[in-house]
mmCIF file of the N, C-alpha and C atoms, coordinates in Angstrom:
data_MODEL
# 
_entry.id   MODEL 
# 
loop_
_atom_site.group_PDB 
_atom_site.id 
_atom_site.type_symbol 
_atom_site.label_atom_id 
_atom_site.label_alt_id 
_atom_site.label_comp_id 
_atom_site.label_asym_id 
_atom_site.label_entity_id 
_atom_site.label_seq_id 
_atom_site.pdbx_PDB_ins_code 
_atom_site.Cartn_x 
_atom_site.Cartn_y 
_atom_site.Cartn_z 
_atom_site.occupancy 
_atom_site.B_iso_or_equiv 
_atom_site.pdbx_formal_charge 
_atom_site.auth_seq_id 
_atom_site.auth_comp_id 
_atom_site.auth_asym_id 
_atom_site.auth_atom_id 
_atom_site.pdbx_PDB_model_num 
ATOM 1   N N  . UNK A 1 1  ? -58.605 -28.002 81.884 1.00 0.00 ? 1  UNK A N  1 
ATOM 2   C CA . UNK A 1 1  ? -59.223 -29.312 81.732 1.00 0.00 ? 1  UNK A CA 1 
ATOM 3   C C  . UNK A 1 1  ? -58.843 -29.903 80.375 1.00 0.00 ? 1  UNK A C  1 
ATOM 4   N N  . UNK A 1 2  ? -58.462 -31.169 80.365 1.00 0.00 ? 2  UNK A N  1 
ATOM 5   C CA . UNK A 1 2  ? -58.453 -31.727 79.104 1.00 0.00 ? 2  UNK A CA 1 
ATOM 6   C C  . UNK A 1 2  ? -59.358 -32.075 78.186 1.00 0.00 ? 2  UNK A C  1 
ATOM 7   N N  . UNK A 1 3  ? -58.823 -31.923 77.193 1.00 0.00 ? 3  UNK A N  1 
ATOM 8   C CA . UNK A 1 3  ? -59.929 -31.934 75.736 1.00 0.00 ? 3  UNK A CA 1 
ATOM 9   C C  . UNK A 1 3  ? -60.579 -33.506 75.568 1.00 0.00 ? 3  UNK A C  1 
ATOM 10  N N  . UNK A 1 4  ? -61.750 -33.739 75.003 1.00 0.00 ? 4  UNK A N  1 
ATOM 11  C CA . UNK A 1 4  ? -62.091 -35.187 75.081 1.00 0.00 ? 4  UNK A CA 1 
ATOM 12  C C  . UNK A 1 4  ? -61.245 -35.871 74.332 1.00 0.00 ? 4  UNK A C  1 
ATOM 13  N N  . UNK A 1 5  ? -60.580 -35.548 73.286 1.00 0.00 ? 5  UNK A N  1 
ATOM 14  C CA . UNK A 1 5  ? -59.500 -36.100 72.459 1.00 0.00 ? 5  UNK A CA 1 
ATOM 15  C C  . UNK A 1 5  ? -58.090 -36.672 73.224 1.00 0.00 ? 5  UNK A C  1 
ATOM 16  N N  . UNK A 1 6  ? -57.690 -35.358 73.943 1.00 0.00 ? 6  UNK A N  1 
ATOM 17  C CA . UNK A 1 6  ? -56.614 -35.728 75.160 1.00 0.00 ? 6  UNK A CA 1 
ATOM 18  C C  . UNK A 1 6  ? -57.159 -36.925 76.156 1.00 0.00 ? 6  UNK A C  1 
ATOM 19  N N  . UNK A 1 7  ? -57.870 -36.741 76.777 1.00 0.00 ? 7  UNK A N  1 
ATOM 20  C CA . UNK A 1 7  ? -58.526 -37.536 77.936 1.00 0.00 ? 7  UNK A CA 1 
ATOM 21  C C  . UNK A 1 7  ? -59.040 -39.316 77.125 1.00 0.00 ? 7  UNK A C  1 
ATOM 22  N N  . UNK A 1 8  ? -59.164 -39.277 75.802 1.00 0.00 ? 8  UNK A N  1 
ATOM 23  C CA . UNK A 1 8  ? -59.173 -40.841 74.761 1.00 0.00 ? 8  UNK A CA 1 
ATOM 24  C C  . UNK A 1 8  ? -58.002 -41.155 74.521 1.00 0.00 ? 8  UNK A C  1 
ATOM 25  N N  . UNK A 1 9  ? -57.375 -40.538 74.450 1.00 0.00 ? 9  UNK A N  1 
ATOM 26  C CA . UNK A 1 9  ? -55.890 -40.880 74.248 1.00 0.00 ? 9  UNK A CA 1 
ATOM 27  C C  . UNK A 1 9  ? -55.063 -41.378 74.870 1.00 0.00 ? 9  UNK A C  1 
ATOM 28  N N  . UNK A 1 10 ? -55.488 -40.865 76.306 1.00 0.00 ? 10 UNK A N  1 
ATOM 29  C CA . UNK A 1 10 ? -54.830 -41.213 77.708 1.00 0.00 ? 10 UNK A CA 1 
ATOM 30  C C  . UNK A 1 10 ? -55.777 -43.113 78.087 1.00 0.00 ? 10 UNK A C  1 
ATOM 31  N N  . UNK A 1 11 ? -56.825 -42.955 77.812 1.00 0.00 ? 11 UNK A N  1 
ATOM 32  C CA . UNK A 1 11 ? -57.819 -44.091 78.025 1.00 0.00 ? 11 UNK A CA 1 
ATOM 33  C C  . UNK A 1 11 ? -56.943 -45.178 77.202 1.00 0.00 ? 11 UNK A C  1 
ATOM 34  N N  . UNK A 1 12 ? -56.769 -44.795 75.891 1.00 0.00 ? 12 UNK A N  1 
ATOM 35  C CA . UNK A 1 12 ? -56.479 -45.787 74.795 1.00 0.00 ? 12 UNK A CA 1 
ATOM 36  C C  . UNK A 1 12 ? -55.443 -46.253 75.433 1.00 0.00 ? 12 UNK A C  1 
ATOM 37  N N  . UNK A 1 13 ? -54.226 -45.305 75.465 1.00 0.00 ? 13 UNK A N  1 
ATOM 38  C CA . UNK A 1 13 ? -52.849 -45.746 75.917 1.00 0.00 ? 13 UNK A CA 1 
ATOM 39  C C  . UNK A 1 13 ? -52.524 -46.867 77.588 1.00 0.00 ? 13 UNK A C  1 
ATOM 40  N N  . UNK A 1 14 ? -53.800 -46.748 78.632 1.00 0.00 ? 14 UNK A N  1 
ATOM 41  C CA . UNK A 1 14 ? -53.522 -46.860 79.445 1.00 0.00 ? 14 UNK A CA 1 
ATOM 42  C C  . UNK A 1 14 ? -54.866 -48.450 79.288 1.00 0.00 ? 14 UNK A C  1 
ATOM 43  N N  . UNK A 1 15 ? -55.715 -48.478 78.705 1.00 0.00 ? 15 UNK A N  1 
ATOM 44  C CA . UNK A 1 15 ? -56.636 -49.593 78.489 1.00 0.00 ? 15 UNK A CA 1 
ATOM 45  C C  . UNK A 1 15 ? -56.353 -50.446 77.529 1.00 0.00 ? 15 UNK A C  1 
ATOM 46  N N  . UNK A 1 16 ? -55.791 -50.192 76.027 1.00 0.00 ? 16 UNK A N  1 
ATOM 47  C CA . UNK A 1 16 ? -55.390 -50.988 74.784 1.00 0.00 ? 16 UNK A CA 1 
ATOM 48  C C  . UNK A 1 16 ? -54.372 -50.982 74.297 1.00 0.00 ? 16 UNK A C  1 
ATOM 49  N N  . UNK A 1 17 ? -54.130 -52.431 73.789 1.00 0.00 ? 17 UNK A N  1 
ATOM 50  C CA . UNK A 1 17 ? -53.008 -52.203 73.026 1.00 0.00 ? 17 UNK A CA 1 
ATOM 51  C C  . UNK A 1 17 ? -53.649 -52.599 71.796 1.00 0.00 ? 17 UNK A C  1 
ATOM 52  N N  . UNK A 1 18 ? -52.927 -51.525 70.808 1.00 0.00 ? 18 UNK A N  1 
ATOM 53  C CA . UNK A 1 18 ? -53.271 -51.807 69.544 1.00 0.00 ? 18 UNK A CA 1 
ATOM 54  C C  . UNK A 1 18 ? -52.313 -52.010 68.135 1.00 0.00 ? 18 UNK A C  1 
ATOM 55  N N  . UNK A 1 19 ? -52.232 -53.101 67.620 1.00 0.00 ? 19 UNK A N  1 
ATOM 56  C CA . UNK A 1 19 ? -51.195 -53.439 66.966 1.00 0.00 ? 19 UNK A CA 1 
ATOM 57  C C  . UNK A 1 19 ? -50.537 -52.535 65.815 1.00 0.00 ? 19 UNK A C  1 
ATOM 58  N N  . UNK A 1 20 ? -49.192 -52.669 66.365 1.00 0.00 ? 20 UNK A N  1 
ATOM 59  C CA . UNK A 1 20 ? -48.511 -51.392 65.615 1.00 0.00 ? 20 UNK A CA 1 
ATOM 60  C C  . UNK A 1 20 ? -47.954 -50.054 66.029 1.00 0.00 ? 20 UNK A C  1 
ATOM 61  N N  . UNK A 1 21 ? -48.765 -49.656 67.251 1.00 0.00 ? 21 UNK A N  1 
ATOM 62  C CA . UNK A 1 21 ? -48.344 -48.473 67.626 1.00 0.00 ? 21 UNK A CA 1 
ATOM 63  C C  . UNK A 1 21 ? -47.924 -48.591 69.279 1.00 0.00 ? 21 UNK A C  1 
ATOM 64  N N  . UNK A 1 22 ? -46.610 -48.275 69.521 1.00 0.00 ? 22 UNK A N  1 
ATOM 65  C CA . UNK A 1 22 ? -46.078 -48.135 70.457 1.00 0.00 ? 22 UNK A CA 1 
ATOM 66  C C  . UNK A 1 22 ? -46.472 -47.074 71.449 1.00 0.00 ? 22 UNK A C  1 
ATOM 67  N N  . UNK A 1 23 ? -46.889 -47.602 72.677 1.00 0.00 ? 23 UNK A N  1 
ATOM 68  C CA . UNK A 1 23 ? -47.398 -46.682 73.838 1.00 0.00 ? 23 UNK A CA 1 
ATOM 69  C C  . UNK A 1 23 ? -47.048 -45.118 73.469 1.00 0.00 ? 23 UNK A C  1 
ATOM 70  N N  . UNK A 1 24 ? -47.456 -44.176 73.877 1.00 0.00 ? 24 UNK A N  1 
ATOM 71  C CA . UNK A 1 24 ? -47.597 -43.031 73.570 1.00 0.00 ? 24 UNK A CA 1 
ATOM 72  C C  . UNK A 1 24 ? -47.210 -42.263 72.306 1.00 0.00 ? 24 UNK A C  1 
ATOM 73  N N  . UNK A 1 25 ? -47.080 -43.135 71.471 1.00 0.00 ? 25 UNK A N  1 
ATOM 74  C CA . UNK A 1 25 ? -47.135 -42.323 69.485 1.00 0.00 ? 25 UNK A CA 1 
ATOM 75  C C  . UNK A 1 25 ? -48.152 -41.929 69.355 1.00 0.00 ? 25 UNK A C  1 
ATOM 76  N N  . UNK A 1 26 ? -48.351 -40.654 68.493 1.00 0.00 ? 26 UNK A N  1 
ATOM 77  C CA . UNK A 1 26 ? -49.698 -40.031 68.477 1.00 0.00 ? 26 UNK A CA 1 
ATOM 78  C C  . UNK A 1 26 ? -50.773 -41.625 67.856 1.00 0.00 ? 26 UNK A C  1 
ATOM 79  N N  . UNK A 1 27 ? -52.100 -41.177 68.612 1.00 0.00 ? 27 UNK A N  1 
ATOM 80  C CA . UNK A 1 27 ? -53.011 -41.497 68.016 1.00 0.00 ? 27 UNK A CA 1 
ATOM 81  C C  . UNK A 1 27 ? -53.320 -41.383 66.879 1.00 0.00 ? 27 UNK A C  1 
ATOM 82  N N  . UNK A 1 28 ? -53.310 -42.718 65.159 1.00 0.00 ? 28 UNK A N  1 
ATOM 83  C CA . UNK A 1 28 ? -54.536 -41.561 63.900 1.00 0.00 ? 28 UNK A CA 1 
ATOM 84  C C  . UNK A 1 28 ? -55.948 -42.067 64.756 1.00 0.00 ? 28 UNK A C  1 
ATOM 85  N N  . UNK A 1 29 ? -56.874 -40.848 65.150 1.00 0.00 ? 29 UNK A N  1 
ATOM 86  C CA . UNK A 1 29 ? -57.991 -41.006 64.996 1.00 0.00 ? 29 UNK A CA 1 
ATOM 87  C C  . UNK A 1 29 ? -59.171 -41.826 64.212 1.00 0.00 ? 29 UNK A C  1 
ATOM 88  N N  . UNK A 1 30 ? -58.633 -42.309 62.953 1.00 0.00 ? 30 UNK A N  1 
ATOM 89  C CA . UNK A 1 30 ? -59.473 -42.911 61.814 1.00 0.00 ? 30 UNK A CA 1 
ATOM 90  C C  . UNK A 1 30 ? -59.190 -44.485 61.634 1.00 0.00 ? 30 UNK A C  1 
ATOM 91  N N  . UNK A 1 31 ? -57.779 -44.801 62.888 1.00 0.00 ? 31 UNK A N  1 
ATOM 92  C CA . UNK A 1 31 ? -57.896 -45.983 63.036 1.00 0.00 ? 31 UNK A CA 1 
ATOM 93  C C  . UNK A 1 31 ? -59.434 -46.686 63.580 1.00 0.00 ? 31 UNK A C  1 
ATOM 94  N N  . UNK A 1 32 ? -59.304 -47.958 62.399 1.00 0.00 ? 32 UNK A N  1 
ATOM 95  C CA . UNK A 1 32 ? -60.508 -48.861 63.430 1.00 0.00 ? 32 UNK A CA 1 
ATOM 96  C C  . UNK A 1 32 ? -60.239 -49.799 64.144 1.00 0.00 ? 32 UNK A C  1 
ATOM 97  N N  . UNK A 1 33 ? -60.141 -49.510 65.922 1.00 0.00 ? 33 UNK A N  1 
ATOM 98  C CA . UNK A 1 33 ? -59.804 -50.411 66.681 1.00 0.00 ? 33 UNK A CA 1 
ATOM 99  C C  . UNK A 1 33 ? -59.732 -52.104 66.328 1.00 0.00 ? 33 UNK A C  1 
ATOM 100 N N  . UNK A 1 34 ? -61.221 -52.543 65.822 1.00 0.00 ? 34 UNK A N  1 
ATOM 101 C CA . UNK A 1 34 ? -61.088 -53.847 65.964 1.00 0.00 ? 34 UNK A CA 1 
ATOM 102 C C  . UNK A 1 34 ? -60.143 -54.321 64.571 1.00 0.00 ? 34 UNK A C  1 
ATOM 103 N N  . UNK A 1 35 ? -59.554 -53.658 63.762 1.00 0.00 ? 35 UNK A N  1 
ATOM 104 C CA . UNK A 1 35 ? -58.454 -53.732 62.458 1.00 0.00 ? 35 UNK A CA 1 
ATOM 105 C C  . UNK A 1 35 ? -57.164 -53.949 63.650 1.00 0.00 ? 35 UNK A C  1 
ATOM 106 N N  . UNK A 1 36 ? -57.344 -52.965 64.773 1.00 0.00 ? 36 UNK A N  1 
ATOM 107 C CA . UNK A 1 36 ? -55.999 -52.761 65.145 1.00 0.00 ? 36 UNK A CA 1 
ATOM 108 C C  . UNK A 1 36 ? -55.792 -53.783 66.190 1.00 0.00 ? 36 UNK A C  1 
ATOM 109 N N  . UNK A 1 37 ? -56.687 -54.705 66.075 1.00 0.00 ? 37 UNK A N  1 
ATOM 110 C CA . UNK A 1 37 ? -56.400 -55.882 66.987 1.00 0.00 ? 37 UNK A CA 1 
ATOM 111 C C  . UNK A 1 37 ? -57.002 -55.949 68.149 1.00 0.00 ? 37 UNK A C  1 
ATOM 112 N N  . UNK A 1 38 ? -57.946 -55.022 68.438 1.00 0.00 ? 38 UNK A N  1 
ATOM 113 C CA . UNK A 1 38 ? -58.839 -54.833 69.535 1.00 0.00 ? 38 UNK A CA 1 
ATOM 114 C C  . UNK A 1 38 ? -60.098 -55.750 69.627 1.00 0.00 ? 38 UNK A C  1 
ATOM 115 N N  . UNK A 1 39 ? -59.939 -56.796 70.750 1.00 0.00 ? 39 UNK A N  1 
ATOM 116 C CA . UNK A 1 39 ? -60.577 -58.120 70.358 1.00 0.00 ? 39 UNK A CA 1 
ATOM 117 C C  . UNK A 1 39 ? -62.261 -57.460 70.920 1.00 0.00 ? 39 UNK A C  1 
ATOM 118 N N  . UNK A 1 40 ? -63.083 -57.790 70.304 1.00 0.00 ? 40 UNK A N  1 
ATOM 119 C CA . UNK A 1 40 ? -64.735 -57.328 70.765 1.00 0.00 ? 40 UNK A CA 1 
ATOM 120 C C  . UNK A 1 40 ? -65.165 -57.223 72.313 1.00 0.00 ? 40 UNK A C  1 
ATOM 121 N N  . UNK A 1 41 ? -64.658 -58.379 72.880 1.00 0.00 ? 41 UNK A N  1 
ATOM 122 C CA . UNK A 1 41 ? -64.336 -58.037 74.425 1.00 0.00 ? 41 UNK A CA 1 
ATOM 123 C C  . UNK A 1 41 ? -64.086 -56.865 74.973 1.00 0.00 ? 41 UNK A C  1 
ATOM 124 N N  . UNK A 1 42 ? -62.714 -56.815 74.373 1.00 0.00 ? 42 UNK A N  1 
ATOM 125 C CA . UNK A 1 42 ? -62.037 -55.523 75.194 1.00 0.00 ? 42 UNK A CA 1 
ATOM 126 C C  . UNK A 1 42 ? -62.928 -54.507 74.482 1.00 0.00 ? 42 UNK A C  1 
ATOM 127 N N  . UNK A 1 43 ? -62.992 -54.233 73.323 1.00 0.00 ? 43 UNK A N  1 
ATOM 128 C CA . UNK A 1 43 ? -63.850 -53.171 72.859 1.00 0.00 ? 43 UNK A CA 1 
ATOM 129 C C  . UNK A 1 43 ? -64.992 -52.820 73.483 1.00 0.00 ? 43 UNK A C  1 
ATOM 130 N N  . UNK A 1 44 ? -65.819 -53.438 74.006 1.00 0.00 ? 44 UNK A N  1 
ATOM 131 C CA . UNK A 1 44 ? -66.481 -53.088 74.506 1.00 0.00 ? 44 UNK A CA 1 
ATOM 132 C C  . UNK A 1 44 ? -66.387 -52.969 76.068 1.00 0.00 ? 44 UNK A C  1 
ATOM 133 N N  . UNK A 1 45 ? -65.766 -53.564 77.098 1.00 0.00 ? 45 UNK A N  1 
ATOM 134 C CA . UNK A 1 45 ? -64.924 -53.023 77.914 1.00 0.00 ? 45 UNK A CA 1 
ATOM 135 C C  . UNK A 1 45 ? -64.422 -51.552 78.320 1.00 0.00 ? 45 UNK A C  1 
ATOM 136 N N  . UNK A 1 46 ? -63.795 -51.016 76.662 1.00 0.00 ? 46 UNK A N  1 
ATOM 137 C CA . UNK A 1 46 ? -63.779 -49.957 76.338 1.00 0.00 ? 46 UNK A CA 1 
ATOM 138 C C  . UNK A 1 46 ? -64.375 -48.997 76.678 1.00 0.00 ? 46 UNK A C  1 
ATOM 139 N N  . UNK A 1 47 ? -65.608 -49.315 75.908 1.00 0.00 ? 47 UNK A N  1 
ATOM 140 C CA . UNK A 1 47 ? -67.178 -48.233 75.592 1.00 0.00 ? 47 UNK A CA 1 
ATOM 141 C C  . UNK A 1 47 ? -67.876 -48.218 77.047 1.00 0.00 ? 47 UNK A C  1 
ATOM 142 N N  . UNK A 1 48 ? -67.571 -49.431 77.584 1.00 0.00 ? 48 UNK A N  1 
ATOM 143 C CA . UNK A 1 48 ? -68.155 -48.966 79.339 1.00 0.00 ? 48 UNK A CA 1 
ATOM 144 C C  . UNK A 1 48 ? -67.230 -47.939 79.985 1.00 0.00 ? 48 UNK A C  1 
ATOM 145 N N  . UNK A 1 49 ? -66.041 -47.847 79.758 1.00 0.00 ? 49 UNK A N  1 
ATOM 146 C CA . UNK A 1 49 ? -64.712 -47.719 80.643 1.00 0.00 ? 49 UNK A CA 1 
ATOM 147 C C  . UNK A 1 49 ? -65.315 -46.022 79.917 1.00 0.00 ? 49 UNK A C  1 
ATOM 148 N N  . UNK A 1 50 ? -65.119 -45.723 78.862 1.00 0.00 ? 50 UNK A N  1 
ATOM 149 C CA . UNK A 1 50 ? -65.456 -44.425 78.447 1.00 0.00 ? 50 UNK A CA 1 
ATOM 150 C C  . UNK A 1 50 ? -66.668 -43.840 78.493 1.00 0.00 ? 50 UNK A C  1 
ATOM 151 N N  . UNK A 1 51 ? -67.807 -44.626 78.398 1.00 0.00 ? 51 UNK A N  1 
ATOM 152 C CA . UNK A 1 51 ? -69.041 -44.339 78.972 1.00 0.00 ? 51 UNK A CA 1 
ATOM 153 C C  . UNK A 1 51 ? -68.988 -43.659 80.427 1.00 0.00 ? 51 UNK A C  1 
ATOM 154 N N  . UNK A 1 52 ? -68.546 -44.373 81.341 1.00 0.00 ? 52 UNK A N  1 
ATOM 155 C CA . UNK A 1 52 ? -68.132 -44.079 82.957 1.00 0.00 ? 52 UNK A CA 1 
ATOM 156 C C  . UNK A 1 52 ? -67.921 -42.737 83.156 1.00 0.00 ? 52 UNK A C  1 
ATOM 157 N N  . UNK A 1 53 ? -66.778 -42.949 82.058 1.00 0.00 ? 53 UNK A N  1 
ATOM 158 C CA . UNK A 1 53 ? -65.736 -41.518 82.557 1.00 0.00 ? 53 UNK A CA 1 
ATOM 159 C C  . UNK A 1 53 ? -66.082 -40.406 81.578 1.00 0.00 ? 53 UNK A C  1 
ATOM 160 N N  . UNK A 1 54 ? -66.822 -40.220 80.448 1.00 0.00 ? 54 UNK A N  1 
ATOM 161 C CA . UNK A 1 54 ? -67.834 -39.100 79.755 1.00 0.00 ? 54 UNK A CA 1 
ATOM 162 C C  . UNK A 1 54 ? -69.004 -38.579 80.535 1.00 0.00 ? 54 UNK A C  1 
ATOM 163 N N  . UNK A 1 55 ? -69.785 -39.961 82.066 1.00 0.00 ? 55 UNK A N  1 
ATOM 164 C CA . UNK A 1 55 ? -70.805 -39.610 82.030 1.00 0.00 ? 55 UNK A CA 1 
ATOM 165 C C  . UNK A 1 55 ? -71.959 -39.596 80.712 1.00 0.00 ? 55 UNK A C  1 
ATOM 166 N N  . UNK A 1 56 ? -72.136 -40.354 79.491 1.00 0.00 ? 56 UNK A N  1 
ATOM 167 C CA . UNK A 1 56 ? -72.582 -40.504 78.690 1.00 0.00 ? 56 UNK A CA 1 
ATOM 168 C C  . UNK A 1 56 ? -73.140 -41.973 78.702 1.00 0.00 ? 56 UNK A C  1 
ATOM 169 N N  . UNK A 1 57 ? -74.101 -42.227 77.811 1.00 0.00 ? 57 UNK A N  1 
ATOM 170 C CA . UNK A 1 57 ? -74.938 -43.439 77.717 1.00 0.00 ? 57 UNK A CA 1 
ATOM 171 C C  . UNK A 1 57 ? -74.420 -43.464 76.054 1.00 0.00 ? 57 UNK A C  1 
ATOM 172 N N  . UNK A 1 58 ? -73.875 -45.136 76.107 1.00 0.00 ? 58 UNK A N  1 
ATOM 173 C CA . UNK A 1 58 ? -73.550 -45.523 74.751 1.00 0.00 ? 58 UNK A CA 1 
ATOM 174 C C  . UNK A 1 58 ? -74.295 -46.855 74.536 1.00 0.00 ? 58 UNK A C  1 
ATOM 175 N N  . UNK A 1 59 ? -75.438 -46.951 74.198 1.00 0.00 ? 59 UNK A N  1 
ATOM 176 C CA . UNK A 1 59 ? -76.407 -48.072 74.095 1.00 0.00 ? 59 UNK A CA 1 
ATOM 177 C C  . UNK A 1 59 ? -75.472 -48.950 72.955 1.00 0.00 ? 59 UNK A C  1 
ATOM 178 N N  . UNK A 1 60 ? -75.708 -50.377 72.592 1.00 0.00 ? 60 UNK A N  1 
ATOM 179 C CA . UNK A 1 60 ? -75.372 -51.427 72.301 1.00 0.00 ? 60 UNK A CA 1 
ATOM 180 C C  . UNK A 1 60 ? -74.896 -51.043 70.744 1.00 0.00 ? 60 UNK A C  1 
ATOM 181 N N  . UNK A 1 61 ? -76.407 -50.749 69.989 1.00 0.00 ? 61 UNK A N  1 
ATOM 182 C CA . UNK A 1 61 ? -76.573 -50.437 68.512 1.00 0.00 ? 61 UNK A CA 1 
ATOM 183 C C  . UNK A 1 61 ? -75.652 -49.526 68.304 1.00 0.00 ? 61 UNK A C  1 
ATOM 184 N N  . UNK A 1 62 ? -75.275 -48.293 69.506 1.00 0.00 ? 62 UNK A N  1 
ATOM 185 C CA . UNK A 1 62 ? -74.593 -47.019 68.972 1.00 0.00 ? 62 UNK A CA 1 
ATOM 186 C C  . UNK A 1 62 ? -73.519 -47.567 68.613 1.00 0.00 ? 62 UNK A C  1 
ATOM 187 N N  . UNK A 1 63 ? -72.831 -48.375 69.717 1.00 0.00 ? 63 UNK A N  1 
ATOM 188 C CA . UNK A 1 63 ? -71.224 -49.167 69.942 1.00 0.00 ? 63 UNK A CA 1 
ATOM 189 C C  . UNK A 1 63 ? -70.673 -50.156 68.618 1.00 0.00 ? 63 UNK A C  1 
ATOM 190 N N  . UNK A 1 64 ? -71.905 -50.616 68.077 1.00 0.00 ? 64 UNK A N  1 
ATOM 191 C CA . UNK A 1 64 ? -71.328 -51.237 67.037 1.00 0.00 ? 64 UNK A CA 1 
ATOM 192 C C  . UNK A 1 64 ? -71.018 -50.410 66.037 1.00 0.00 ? 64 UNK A C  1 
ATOM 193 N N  . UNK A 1 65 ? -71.503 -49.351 65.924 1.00 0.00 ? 65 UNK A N  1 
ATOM 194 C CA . UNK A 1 65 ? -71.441 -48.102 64.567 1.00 0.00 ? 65 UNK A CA 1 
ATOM 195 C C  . UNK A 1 65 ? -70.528 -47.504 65.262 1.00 0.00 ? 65 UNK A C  1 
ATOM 196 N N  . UNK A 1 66 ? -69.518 -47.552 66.048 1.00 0.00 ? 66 UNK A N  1 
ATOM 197 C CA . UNK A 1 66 ? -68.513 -46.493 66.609 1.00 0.00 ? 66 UNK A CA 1 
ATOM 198 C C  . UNK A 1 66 ? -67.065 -47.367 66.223 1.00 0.00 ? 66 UNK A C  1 
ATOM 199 N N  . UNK A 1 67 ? -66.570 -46.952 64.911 1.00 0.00 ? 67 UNK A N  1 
ATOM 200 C CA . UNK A 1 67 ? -65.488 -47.765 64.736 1.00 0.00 ? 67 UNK A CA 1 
ATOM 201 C C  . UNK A 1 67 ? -64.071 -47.173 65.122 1.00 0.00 ? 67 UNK A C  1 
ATOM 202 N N  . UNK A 1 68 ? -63.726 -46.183 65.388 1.00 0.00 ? 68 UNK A N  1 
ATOM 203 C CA . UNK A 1 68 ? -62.463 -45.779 65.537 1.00 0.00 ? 68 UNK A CA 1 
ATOM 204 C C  . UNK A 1 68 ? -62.930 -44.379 66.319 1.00 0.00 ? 68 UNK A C  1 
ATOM 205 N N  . UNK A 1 69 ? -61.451 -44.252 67.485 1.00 0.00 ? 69 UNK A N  1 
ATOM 206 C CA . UNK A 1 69 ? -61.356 -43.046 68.445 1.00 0.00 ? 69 UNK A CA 1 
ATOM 207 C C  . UNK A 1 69 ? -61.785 -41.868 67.835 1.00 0.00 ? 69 UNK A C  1 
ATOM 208 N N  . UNK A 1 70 ? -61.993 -41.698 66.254 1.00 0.00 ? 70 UNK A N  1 
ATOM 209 C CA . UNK A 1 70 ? -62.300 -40.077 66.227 1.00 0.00 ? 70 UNK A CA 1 
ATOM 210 C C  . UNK A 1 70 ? -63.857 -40.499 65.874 1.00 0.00 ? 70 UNK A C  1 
ATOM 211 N N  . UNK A 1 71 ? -64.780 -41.735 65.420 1.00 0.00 ? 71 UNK A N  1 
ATOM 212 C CA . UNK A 1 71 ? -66.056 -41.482 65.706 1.00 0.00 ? 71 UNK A CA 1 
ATOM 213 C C  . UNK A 1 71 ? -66.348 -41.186 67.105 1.00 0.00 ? 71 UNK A C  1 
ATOM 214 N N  . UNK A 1 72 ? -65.748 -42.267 68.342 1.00 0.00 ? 72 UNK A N  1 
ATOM 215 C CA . UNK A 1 72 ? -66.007 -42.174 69.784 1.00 0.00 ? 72 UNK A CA 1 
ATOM 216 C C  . UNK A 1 72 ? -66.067 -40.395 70.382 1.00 0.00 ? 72 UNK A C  1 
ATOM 217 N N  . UNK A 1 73 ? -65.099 -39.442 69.632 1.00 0.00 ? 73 UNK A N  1 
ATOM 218 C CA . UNK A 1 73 ? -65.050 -38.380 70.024 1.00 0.00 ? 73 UNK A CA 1 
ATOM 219 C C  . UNK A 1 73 ? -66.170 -37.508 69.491 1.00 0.00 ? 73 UNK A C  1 
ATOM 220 N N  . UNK A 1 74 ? -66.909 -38.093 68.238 1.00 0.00 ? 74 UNK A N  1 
ATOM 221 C CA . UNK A 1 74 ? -67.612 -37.036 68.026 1.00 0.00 ? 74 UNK A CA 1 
ATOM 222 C C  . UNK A 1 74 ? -69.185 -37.433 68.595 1.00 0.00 ? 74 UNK A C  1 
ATOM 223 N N  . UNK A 1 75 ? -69.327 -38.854 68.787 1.00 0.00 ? 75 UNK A N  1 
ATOM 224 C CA . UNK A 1 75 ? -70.194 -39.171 69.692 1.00 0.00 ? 75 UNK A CA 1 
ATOM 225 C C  . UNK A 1 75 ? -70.522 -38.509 71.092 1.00 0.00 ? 75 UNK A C  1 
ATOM 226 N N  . UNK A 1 76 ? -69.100 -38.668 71.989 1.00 0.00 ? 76 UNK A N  1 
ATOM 227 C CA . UNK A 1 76 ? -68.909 -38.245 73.592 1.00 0.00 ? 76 UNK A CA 1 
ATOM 228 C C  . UNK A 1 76 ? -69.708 -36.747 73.297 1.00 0.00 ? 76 UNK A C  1 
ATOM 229 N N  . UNK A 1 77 ? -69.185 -35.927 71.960 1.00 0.00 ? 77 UNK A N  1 
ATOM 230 C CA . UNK A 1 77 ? -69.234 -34.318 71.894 1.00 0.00 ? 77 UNK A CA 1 
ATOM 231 C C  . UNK A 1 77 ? -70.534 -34.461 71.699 1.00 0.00 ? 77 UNK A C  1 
ATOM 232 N N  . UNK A 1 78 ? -71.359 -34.926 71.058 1.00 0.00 ? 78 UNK A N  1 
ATOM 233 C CA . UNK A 1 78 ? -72.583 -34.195 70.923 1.00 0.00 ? 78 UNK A CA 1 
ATOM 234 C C  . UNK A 1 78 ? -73.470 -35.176 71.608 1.00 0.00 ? 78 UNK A C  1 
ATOM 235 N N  . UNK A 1 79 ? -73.228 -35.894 72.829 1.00 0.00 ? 79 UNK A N  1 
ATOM 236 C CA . UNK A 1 79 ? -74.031 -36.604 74.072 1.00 0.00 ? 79 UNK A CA 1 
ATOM 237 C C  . UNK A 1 79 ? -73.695 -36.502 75.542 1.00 0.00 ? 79 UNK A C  1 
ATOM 238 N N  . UNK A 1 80 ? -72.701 -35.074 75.227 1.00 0.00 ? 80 UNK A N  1 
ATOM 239 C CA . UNK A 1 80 ? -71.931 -34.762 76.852 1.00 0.00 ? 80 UNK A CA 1 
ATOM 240 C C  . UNK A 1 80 ? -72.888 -34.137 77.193 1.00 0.00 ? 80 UNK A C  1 
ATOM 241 N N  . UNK A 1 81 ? -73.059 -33.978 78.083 1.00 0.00 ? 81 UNK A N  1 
ATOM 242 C CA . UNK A 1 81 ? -74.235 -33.326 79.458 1.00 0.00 ? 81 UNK A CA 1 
ATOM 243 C C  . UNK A 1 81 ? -73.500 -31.782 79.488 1.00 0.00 ? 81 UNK A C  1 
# 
């Protein structure tokens, strides 16, 4: 099974584009999406699309404090079922 890191990565690449990095170059984790051109829309788009597929509840307040794929990962980790 893939790691939640693998399985965001695959999300990112296949849901966002984010300015600067060409489809499958590693992810930095410490990017902050909406820096990387990720318009609030889609961002949150996002957080449903990964909500779905964690099986996790990401309430409104959490989503705004979740700035880049390696907070989202340590969120998913300690609210996975």
């Amino acid at each position: 099974m893939a790691s939640i890191e693998e399985r965001l990565r695959q999300l990112v690449d296949e849901n966002l584009e984010l300015d600067g990095r060409p489809l499958g170059r590693p992810l930095d984790m410490t990017t902050n999406l909406i820096a990387a051109g990720v318009s609030s829309i889609d961002a949150i788009a996002f957080m449903r699309l990964v909500a779905k597929t964690f099986s996790v509840t990401i309430p409104p307040e959490e989503c705004s404090k979740i700035r880049s794929v390696g907070m989202l990962i340590e969120y998913i980790d300690s609210h996975i079922e």
